[in-house]
matplotlib code that plots the C-alpha trace (Angstrom):
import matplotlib.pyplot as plt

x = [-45.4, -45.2, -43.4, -42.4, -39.9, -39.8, -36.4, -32.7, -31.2, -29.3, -32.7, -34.2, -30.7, -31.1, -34.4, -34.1, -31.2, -32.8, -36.3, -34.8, -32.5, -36.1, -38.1, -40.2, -40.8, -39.1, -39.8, -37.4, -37.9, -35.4, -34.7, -30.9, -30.1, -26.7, -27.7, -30.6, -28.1, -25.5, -28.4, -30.0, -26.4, -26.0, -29.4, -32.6, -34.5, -36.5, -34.9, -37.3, -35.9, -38.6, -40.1, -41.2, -44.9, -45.5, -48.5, -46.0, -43.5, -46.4, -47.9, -44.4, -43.7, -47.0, -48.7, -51.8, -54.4, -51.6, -48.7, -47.1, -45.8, -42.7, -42.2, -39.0, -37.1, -35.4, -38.7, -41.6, -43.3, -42.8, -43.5, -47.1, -48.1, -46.5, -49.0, -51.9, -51.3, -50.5, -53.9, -56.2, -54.9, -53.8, -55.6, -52.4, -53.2, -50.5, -48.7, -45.4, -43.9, -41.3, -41.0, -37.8, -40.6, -42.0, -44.7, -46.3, -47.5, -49.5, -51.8, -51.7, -55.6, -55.0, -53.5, -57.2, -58.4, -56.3, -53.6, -50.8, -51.0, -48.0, -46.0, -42.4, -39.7, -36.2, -35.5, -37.7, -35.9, -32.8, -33.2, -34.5, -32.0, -29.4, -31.1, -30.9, -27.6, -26.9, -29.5, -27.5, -23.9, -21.5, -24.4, -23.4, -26.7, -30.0, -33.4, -36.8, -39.4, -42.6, -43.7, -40.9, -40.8, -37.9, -34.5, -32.1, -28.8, -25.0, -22.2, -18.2, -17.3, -14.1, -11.3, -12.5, -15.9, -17.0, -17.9, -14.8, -13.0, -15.9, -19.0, -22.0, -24.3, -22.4, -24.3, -27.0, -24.7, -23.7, -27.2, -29.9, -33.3, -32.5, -33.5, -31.2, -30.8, -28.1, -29.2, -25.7, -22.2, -20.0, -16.2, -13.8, -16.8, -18.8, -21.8, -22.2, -24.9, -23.8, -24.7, -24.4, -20.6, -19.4, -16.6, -16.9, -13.4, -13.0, -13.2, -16.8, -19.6, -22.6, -26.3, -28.7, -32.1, -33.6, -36.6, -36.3, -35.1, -32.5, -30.4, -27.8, -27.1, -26.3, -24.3, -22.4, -21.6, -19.6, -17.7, -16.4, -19.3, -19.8, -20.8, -24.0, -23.2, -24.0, -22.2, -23.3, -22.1, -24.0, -23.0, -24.9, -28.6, -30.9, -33.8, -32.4, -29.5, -32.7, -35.0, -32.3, -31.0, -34.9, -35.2, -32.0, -32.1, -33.9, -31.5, -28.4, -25.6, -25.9, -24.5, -24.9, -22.5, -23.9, -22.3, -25.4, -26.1, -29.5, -29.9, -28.2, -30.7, -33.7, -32.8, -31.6, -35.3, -36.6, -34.7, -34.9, -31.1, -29.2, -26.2, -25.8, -22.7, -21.8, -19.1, -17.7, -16.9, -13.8, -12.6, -10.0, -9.9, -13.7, -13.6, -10.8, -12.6, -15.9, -14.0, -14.1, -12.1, -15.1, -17.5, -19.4, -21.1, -19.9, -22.7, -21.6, -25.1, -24.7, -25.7, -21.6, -20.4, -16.6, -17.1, -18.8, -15.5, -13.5, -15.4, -15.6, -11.9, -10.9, -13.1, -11.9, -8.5, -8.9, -10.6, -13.9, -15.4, -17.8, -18.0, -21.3, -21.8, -24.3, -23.1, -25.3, -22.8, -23.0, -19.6, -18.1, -20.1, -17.7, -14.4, -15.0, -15.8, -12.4, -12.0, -15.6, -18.0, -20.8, -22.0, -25.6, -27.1, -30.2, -30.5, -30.9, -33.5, -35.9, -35.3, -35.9, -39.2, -40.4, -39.4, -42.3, -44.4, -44.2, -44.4, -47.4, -47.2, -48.0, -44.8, -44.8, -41.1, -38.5, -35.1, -32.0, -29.5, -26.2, -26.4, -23.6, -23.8, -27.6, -28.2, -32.4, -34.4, -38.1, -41.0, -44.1, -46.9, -47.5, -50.8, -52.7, -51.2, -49.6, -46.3, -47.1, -50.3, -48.3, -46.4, -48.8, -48.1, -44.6, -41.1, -40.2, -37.2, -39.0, -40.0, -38.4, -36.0, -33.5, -29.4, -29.3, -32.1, -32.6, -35.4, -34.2, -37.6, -41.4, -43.7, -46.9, -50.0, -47.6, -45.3, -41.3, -40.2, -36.7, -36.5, -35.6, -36.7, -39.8, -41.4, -44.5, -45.8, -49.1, -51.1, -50.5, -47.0, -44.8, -41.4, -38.6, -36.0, -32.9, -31.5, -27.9, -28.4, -31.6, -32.0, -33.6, -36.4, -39.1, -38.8, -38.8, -41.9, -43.9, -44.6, -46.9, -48.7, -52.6, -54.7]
y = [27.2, 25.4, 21.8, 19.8, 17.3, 14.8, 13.2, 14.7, 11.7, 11.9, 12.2, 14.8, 17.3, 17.0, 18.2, 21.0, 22.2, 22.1, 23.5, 26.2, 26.9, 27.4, 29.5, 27.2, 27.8, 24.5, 23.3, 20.0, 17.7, 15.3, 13.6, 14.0, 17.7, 17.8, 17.1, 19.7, 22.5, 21.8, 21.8, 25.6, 26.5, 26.0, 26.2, 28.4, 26.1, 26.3, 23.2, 21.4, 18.7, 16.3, 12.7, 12.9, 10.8, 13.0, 16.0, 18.4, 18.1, 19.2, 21.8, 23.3, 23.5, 25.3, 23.1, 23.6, 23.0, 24.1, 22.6, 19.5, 17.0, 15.1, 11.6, 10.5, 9.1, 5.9, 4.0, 3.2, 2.9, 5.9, 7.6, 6.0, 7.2, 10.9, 10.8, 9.8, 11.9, 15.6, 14.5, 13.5, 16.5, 19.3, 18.6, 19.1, 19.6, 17.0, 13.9, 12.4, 9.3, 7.3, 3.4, 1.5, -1.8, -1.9, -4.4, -1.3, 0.1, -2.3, -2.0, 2.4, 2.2, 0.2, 2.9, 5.2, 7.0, 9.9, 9.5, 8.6, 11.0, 10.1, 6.9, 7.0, 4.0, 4.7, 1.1, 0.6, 4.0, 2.7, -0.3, 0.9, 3.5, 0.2, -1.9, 1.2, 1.7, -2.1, -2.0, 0.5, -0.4, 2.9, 5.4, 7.1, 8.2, 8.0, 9.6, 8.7, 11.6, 11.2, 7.4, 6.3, 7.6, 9.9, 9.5, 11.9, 10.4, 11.3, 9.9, 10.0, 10.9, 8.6, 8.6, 6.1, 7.6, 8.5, 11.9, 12.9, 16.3, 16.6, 19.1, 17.9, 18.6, 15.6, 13.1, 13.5, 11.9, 9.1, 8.4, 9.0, 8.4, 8.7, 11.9, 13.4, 16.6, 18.0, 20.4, 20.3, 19.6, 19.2, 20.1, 20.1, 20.1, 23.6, 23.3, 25.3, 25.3, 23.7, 24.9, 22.8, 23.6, 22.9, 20.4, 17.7, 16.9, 13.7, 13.8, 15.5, 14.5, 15.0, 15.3, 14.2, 13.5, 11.0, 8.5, 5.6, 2.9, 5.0, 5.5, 2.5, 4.4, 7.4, 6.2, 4.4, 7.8, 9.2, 6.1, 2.7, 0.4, -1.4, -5.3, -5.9, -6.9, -10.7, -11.3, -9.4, -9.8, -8.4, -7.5, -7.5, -9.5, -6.8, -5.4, -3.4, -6.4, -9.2, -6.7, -6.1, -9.7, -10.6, -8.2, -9.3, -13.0, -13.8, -11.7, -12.1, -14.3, -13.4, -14.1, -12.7, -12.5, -12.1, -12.5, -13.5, -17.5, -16.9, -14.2, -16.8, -19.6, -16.8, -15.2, -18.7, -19.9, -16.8, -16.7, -18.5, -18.5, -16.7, -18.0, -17.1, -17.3, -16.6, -14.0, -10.6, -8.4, -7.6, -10.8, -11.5, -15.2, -15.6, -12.9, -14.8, -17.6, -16.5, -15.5, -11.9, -10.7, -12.0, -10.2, -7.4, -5.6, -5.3, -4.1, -3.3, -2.6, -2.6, 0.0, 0.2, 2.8, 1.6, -1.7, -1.0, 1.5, -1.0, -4.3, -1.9, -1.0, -4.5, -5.6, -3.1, -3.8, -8.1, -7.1, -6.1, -4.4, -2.3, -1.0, 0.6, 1.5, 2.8, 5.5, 7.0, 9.5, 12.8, 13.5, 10.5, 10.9, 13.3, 12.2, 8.6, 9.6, 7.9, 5.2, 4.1, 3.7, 4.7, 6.4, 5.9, 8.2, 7.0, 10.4, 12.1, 10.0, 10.9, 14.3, 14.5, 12.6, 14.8, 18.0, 16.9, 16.8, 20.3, 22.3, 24.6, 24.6, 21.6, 19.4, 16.4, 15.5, 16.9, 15.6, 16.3, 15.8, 16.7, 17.6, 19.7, 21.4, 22.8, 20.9, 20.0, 18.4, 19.3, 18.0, 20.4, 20.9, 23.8, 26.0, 29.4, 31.9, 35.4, 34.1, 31.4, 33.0, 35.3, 32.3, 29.8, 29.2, 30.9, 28.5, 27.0, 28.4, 32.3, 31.1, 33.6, 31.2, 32.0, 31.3, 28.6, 26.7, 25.1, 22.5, 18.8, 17.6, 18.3, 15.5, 16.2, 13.5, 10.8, 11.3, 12.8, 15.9, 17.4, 21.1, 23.2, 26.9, 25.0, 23.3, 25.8, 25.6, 24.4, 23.8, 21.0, 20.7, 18.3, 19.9, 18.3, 21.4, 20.8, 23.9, 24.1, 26.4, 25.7, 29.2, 29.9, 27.1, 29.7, 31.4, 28.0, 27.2, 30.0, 28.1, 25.4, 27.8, 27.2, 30.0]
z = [84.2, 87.6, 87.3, 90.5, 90.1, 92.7, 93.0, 92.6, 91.0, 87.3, 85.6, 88.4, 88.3, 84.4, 84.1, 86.8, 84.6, 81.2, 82.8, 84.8, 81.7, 79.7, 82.1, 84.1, 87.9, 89.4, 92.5, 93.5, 96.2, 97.4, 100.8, 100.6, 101.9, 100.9, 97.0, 97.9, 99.3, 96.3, 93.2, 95.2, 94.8, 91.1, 89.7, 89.4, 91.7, 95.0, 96.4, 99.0, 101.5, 101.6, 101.0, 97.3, 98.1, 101.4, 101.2, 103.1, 100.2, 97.8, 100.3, 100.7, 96.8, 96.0, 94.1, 92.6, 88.9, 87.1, 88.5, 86.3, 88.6, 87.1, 89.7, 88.4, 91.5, 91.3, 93.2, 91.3, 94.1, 95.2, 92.3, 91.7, 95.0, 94.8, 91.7, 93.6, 96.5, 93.7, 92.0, 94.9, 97.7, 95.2, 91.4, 89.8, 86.1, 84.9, 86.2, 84.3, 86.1, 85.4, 85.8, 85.8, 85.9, 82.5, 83.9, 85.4, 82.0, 81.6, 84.5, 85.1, 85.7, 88.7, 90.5, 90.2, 86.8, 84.9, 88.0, 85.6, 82.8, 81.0, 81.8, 80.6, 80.5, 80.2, 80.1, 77.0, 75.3, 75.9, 74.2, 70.7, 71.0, 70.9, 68.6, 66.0, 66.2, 65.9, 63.1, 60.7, 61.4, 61.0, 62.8, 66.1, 67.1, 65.6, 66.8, 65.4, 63.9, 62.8, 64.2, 62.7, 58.9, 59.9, 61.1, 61.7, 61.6, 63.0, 61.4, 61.9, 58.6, 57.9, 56.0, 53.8, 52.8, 49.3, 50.5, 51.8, 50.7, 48.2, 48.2, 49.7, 46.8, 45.1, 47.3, 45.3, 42.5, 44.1, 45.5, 42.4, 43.9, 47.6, 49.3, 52.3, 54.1, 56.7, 58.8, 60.9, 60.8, 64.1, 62.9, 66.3, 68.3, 66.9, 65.3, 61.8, 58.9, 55.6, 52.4, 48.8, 48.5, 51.7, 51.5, 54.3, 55.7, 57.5, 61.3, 60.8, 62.4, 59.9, 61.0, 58.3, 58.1, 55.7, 55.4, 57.4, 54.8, 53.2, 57.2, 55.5, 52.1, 53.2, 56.0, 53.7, 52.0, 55.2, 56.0, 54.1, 53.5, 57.0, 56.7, 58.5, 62.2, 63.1, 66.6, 69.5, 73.1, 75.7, 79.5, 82.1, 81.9, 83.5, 82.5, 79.5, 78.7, 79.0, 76.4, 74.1, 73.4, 73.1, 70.2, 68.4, 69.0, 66.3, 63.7, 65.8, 67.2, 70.9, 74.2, 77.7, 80.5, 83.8, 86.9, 89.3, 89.1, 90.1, 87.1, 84.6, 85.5, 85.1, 81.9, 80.5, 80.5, 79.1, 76.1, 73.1, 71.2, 73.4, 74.7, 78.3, 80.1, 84.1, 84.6, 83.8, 81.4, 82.2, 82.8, 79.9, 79.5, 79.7, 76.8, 74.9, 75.2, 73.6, 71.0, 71.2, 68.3, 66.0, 67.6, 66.0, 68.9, 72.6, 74.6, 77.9, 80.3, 83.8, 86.7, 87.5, 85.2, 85.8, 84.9, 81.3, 80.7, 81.5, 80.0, 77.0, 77.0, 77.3, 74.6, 72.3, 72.5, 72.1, 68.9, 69.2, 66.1, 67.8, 71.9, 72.8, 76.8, 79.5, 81.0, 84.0, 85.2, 82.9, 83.8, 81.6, 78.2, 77.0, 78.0, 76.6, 72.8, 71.1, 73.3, 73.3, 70.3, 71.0, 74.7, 76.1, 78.5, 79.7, 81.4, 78.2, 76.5, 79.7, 79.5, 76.1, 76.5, 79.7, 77.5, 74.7, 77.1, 78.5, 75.3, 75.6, 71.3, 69.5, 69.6, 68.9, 69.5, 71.1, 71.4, 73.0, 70.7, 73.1, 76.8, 77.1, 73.8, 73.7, 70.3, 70.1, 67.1, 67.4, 65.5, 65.2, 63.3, 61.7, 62.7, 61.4, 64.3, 63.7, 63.1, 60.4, 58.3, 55.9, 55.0, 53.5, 50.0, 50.2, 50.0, 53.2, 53.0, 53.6, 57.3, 59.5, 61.9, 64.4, 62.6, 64.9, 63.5, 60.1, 58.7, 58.4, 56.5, 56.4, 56.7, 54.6, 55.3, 56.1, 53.6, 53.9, 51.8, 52.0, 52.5, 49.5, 47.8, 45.3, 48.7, 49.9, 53.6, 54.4, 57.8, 59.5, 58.2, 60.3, 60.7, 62.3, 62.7, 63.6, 66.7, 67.9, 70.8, 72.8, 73.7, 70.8, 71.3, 71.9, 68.8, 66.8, 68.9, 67.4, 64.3, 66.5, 68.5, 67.8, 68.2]

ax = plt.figure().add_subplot(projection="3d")
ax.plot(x, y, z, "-o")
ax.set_aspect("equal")
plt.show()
């Protein structure tokens, strides 16, 4: 498949990588040469050095009817027009673009019909991704299956936690009535499948997946019961600090600290209950004197990398309970795990939204789990093909998968099963399987081809 990604930003480098990584013919177009020459370098690319809206970029990429077009440079602008332009000049057979503007989304039909095929927001990703994790204190990283009804979970399993040096066909013990699966357990950072008698040792970070309401029990299992957080500073009032203390106000104690006046005044009148301060996070007496050793959440969200570490450091060490940071460059999201909480990479959560989208099998979600690592979690539903028919009717657990893979749950007409020996596949079957090395995606992907 032909995709041409427009823009060798974060977002644009990450996508190249996966893509080329999965066998796509990738085309990437960027104005800056040197980031050009260095990507050609390192990746199965044609690199193209071009304006990502102008018709040479597109003529020089070979784009055609079955060319995707992926706009994700840091200009919405930019990108709404390099849609217009692949779709009225070359008929591409898909547009993806990106907005940083959520105000956009609302008005896509203004830009000329089917132009826009599929709008995504990293700002509005982000921001769940946050209020989930402030949602269900003790959780590391949660991802959403099946509009919602799923979550797969990780936790830190802690010293303190029921579960600990115990085998994990106990939980269903201590948990009578509440359904879970682990598909995956990270011990010293390599992935292995568990079985009923594993022993969980503390320092593990468990993958489970379980219905929605039951994220809180079961993360209670791996670590000492968590009270629910109340306090929750927030730093930096953009676009993705402005949306997240509008979702929690209502449930939470929250303050902003911003250090543009104008930017105070603005986000002061939009919001209801938030307390909104002028200043910066790393600033120690203003921290002190918000009393930061009773807050629950630390939130540190600006564009400047350095400063969240830093706010977040700080924070930490006057008493914080909880850090949680934006981190745009790759390069930090693994060095900071210990000193930080909890690590966003916006970055990610657009890949993993593009990569749903460029399935040729009928996925519904797809989700990169760790960048570095080649974890996935897909969600696909199952369909008569030549890989599936000789199993309908047989245990879930007969479907021929790679090692690499296992099944976190089935969802069956809306409702969630957990995978075991008695549960028979049938068509339509939702399952969200859980893959530590990606290269083994194709094979997984089998199971949604249609005919």
């Amino acid at each position: 498949m032909k995709v041409v990604i427009l823009g060798a930003g974060k977002v644009g480098e990450s996508l190249a990588r996966n893509l080329s990584q999965d066998g796509y013919d990738i085309s990437l177009v960027d104005l800056n040469k040197n980031k050009i020459d260095y990507l050609q370098d390192r990746l199965d690319v044609a690199a193209i050095v071009g304006h990502a809206a102008h018709p040479n970029s597109f003529k020089k990429s070979g784009a055609d009817s079955e060319t995707i077009v992926l706009a994700v440079t840091n200009n919405d602008e930019v990108n709404i027009a390099a849609c217009q332009i692949a779709k009225a000049q070359f008929s591409v057979k898909k547009t993806i673009c990106r907005f940083k503007d959520n105000t956009y989304l609302s008005c896509l039909d203004s830009f000329g019909e089917n132009v826009i095929d599929i709008p995504i927001s990293p700002e509005n990703e982000v921001t769940s991704h946050l209020k989930d994790l402030i949602d269900h204190p003790g959780a590391e990283q949660i991802e959403e299956f099946a509009d919602g009804k799923v979550k797969l979970v990780s936790v830190k399993v802690k010293k303190s936690g029921k579960l600990v040096d115990r085998a994990l066909r106990t939980i269903e013990d201590d948990m009578p009535g509440i359904e879970s699966y682990i598909p995956t357990i990270y011990r010293k950072g390599k992935p292995f499948i568990p079985n009923g008698d594993t022993i969980v040792k503390e320092g593990d970070e468990v993958y489970f997946v379980t219905a929605n309401e039951n994220v809180d029990a079961v993360v209670n299992e791996m670590r000492l019961e968590a009270d629910p957080y109340s306090r929750v500073m927030i730093i930096g009032g953009g676009k993705i600090g402005f949306n997240l203390a509008q979702r929690l106000e209502d449930s939470y104690k929250v303050k902003i600290v911003e250090s543009n006046e104008e930017r105070c005044e603005e986000i002061s009148r939009s919001l209801n209950k938030t307390i909104v301060l002028r200043g910066k996070g790393a600033d120690q007496e203003l921290l002190k004197n918000e009393n930061i050793a009773q807050v629950d959440v630390f939130c540190a969200l600006t564009n400047d990398d350095e400063a969240n570490i830093m706010s977040s450091l700080l924070a930490k060490k006057l008493g914080a309970t909880k850090t949680m940071v934006i981190l745009n460059n790759p390069s930090y999201v693994n060095i900071l795990p210990g000193f930080v909480d909890s690590c966003i990479a916006p970055h990610r959560l657009t890949v993993s939204s593009v990569l749903q989208y460029l399935r040729e099998s009928d996925v519904a979600q797809d989700v990169i789990l760790k960048m570095h690592s080649g974890a996935e979690a897909l969600e696909g539903i199952v369909h008569a093909n030549e890989y599936t028919s000789d199993y309908f009717g047989k245990s879930i657990k007969e479907l021929p998968l790679p090692d690499e893979a296992s099944i976190g749950a089935i969802v069956r007409k809306g409702n969630v099963i957990m995978p075991s020996s008695e549960v028979e596949l049938c068509i339509e079957d939702h399952l969200i399987i859980f893959l530590s090395n990606k290269e083994k995606v194709k094979e997984v992907e089998k199971l949604f081809t249609k005919i």
